[in-house]
TITOR-446750 format. One record per residue (C-alpha): x, y, z; residue in three letters. Coordinates in steps of 0.001 Angstrom, whole numbers, padded with zeros to 6 digits, always signed. Layout:
BEGIN
XYZAla;...
END
This chain:
BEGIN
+175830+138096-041028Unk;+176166+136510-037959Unk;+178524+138054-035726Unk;+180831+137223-032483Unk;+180298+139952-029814Unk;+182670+140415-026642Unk;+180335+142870-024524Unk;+182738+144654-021698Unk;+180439+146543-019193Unk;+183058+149333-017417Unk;+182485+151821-014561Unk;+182977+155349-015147Unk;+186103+156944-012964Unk;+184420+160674-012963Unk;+180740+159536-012691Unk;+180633+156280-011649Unk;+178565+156008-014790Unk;+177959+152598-016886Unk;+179097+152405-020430Unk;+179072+149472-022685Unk;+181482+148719-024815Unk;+181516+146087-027587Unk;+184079+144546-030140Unk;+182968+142535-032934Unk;+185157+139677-035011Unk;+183658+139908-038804Unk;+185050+138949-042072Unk;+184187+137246-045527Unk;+186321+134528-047168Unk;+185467+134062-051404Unk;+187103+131665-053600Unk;+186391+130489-056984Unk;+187460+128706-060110Unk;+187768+131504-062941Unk;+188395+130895-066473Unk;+189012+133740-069034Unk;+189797+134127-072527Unk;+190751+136393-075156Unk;+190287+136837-078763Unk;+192696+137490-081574Unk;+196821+137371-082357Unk;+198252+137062-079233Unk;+195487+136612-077246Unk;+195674+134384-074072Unk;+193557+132205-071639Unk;+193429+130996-068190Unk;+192228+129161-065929Unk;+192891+130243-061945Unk;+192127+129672-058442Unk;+190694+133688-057783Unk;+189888+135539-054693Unk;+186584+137907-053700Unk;+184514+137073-056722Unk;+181075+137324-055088Unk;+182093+139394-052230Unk;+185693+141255-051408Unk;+187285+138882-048816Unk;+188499+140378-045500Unk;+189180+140503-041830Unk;+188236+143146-038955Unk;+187545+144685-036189Unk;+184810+146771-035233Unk;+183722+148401-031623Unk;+181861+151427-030139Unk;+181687+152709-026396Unk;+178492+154264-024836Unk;+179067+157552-023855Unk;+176335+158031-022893Unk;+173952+161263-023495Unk;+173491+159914-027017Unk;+177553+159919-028075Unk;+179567+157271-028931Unk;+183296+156378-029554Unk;+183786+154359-032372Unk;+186889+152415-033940Unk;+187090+150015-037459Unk;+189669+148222-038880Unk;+189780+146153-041781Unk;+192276+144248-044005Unk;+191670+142424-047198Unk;+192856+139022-047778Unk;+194022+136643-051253Unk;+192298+133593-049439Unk;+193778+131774-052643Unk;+197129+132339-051519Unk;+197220+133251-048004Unk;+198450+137092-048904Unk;+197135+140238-048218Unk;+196995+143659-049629Unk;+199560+146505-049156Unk;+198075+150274-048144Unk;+198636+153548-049346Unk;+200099+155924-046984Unk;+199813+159445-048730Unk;+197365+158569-051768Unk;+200078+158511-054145Unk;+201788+156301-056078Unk;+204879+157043-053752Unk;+203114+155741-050597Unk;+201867+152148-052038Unk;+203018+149376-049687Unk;+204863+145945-051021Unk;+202473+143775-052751Unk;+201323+141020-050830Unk;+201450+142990-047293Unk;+198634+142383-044878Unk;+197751+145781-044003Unk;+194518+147311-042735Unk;+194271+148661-046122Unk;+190401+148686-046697Unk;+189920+150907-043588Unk;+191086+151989-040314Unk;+189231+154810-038409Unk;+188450+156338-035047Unk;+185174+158540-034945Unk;+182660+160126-032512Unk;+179404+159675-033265Unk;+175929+161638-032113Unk;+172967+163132-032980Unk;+174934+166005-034848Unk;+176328+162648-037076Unk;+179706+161427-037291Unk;+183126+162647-037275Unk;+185693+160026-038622Unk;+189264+159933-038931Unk;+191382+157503-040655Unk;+191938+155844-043989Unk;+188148+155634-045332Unk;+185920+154789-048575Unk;+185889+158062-050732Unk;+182334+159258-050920Unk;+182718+158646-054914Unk;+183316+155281-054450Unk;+180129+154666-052647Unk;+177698+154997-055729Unk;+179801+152595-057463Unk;+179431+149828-054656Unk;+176069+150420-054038Unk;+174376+150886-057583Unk;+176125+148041-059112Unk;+174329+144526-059281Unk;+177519+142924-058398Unk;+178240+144890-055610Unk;+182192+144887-054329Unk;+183545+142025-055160Unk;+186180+141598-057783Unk;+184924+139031-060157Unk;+184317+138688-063930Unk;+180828+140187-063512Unk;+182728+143409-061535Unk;+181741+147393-062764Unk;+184195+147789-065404Unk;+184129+151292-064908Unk;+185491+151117-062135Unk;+187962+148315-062770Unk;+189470+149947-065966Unk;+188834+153651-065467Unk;+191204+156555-064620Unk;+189749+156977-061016Unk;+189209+153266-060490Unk;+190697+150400-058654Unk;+194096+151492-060158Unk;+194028+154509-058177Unk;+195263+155660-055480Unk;+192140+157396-054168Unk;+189538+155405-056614Unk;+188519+153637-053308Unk;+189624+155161-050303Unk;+191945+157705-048986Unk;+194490+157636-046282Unk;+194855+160993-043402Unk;+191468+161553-044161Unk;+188819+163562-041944Unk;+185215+162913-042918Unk;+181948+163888-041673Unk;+178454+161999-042458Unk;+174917+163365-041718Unk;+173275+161716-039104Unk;+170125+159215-040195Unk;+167225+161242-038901Unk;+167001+163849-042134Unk;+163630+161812-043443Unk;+165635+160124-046114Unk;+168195+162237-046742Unk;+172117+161406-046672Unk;+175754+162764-047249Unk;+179228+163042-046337Unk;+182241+165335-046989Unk;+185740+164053-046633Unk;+189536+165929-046964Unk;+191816+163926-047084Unk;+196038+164890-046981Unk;+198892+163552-048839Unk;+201037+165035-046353Unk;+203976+166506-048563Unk;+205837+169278-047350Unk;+205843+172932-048294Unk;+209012+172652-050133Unk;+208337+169450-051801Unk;+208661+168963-055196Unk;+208507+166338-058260Unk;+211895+163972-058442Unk;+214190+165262-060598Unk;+212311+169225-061232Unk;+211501+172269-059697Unk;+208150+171613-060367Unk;+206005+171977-056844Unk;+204001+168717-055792Unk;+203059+170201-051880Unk;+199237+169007-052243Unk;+199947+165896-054190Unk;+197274+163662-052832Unk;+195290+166175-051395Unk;+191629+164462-051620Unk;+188046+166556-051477Unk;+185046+164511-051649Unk;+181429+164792-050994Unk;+177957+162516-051671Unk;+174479+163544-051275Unk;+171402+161353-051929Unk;+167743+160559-050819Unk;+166308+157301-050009Unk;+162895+156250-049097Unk;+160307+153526-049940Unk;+162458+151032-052774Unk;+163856+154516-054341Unk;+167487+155442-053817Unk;+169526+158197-055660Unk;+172606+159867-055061Unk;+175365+162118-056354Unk;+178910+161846-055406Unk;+181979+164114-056671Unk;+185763+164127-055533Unk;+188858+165629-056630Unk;+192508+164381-055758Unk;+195512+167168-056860Unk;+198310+166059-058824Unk;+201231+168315-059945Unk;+201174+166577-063369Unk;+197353+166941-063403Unk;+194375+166594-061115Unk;+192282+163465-060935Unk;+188099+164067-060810Unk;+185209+161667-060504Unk;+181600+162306-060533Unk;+179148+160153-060330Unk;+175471+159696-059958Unk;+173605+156443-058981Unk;+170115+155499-058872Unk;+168334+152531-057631Unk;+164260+151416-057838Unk;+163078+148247-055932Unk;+159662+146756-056949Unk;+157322+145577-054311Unk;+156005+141580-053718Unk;+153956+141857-057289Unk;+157091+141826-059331Unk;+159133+139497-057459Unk;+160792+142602-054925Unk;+163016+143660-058725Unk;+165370+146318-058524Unk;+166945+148396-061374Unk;+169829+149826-061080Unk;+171951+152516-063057Unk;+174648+154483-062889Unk;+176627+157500-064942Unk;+180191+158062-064648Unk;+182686+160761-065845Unk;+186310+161427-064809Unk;+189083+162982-066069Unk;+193176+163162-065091Unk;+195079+165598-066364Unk;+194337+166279-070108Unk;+192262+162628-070334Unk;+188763+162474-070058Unk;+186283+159333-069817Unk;+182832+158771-069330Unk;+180915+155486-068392Unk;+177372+154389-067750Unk;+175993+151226-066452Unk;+172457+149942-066284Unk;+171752+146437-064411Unk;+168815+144275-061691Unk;+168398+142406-059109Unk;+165909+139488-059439Unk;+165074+137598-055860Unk;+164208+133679-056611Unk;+163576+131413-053672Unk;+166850+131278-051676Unk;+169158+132779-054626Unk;+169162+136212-056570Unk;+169758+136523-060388Unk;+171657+139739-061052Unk;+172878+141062-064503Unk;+174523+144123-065915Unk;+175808+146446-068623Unk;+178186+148985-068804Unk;+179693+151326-071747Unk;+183787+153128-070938Unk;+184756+155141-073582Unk;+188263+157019-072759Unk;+188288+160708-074339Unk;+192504+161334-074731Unk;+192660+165143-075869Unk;+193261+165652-079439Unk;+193096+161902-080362Unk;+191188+161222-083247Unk;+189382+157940-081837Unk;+187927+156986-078479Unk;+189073+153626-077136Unk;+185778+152211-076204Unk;+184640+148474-074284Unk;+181411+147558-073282Unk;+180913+144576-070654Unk;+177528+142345-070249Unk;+177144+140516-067248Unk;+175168+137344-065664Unk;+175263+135890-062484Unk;+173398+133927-059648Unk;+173730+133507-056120Unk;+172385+130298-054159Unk;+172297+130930-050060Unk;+172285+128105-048239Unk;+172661+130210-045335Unk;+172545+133163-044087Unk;+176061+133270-044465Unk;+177483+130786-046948Unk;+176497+131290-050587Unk;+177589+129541-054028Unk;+178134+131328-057455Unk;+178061+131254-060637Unk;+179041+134340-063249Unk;+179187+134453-066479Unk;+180987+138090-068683Unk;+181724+139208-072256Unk;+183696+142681-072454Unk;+183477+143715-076606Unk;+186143+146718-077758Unk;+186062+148590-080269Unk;+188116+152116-081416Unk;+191406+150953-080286Unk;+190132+149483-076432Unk;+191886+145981-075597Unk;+190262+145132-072377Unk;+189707+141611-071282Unk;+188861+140048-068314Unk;+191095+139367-065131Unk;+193856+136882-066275Unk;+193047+136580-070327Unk;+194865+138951-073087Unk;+192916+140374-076180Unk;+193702+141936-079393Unk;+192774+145668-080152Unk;+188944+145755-081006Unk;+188786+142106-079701Unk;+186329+140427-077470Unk;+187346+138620-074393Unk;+184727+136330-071878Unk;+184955+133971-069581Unk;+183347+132001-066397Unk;+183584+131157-062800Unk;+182410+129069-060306Unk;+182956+130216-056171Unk;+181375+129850-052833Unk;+181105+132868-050110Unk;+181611+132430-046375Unk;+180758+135648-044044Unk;+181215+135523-040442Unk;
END
């Protein structure tokens, strides 16, 4: 990704020291045609303009400051963007549902942090990625972006995109290993909702003080084309706690098999007396200036004391074309099956219960 620097060279007041400073402009805008279909009475289909299908589009702002003595200062932030209709998206102030912002709303919402930096690691304050969400971004063949082709564990699940810590949290104070462990990796993050002491639910007696109170931590190993990790985090909820665990594993071939890598990832999460578990399996196939990429994941929700286990399953095809190192066109390709009383479908298209739904899209990438 080719990127616009602004260095600033400043002279130290106490030491008459030089530090360098430098800000970097980046961003991605994604935009493609998107049709989707469902299956059954009173199933629907559309056809749209969508948003982040390859890649999650977005604006930001990165810098760090020399300290010198091996420390840095550090800031990020980042908004997302609907490039389809010139909107943005709204924040979450106290990882609740309380504290979402009006739809639409450009916002720093994917993250905004300060940290200090060394060779101790980093300490980083801010609204940040929860280190759960991390194995689901990395270990998925489709990466972040929102498409047809997305995890659907984490699109549909309890501790997914619909929550308000499935991706990041807000007040948050993380700390991440520094890189020189031979492979080895981590972070731990606590993050506040920020009620106080005498807080309670609307309308009861009924405590909610450490609503949105997040804990989080990932630990993994990576070296030669192996990668595995295992990431767990718990958010507190008066009317019952929200937990995701994770682990996510990754093997890349070498030249003889055309640099493949397999992918895989298991999933289970619970909120309050609802459990779920997921799995998804998937590669990575380089070919000339492009990359085929597949996938294929299994949600089953648990409810307690129901007698059947809504369950969808979600195959996935896809290729990316690079004509640069920053511009890219796709094409993707989905089928999401239910069965046990599921009715998921695909962004935009309405199935029946134990239905099918698929659907298509065309798009082009821009990163800057």
């Amino acid at each position: 990704m080719k990127k616009y620097l602004l260095t600033l060279v400043s002279i130290s007041a106490a030491g008459g020291a030089l530090a360098q400073s430098s800000l970097t402009l980046f961003g991605v805008v994604d935009a493609a045609v998107t049709y989707t279909r469902g299956s059954g009475d009173g199933s629907a289909h559309k056809t749209q303009l969508t948003n982040s299908g390859n890649m999650f589009s977005r604006l930001g702002f990165r810098g760090t400051e020399d300290l010198g003595g091996g420390y840095s200062a550090n800031f990020w932030l980042e908004m997302g963007l609907q490039n389809d209709n010139a909107t943005g998206f709204p924040s979450n102030s106290n990882n609740q549902a309380s504290g979402n912002g009006t739809a639409g709303l450009l916002s720093f919402n994917r993250r905004a942090t300060v940290s200090l930096a060394g060779a101790f690691g980093e300490l980083r304050l801010g609204r940040d990625y929860v280190p759960a969400f991390w194995n689901t971004a990395i270990f998925d063949p489709f990466g972040t972006g929102s498409g047809i082709g997305a995890n659907q564990i984490y699109f549909s699940g309890l501790g997914g995109l619909v929550a308000p810590t499935g991706t990041r949290a807000s007040n948050s104070i993380g700390y991440l290993l520094p890189a020189s462990l031979g492979g080895f990796y981590g972070q731990v993050m606590y993050a506040m909702g920020e009620n106080d002491s005498s807080s309670v639910l609307p309308g009861t007696l009924v405590p909610n003080r450490h609503d949105g109170d997040h804990t989080g931590a990932r630990f993994g190993y990576q070296s030669g084309g192996i990668n595995v990790a295992l990431a767990t985090g718990r958010t507190r909820y008066a009317s019952g706690d929200l937990r995701v665990t994770n682990l996510g594993a990754a093997y890349t071939f070498g030249p003889s098999l055309m640099n493949l890598k397999l992918t895989s990832e298991l999933y289970k999460e619970s909120k309050g007396t609802t459990d779920a578990k997921g799995a998804l399996v998937g590669f990575q196939l380089p070919i000339g200036p492009g990359e085929i990429k597949a996938s294929y994941a299994r949600y089953r929700l648990e409810p307690a004391g129901a007698l059947r286990k809504p369950t969808s399953t979600k195959l996935a095809i896809g290729y990316v074309h690079n004509l640069s190192k920053r511009t890219a066109l796709y094409a993707t390709i989905a089928r999401i099956t239910n069965s046990n009383g599921a009715s998921a479908a695909l962004t935009g298209a309405i199935t029946a219960v134990n239905r099918a739904s698929s659907g298509a899209e065309f798009g082009m990438r821009h990163a800057f």
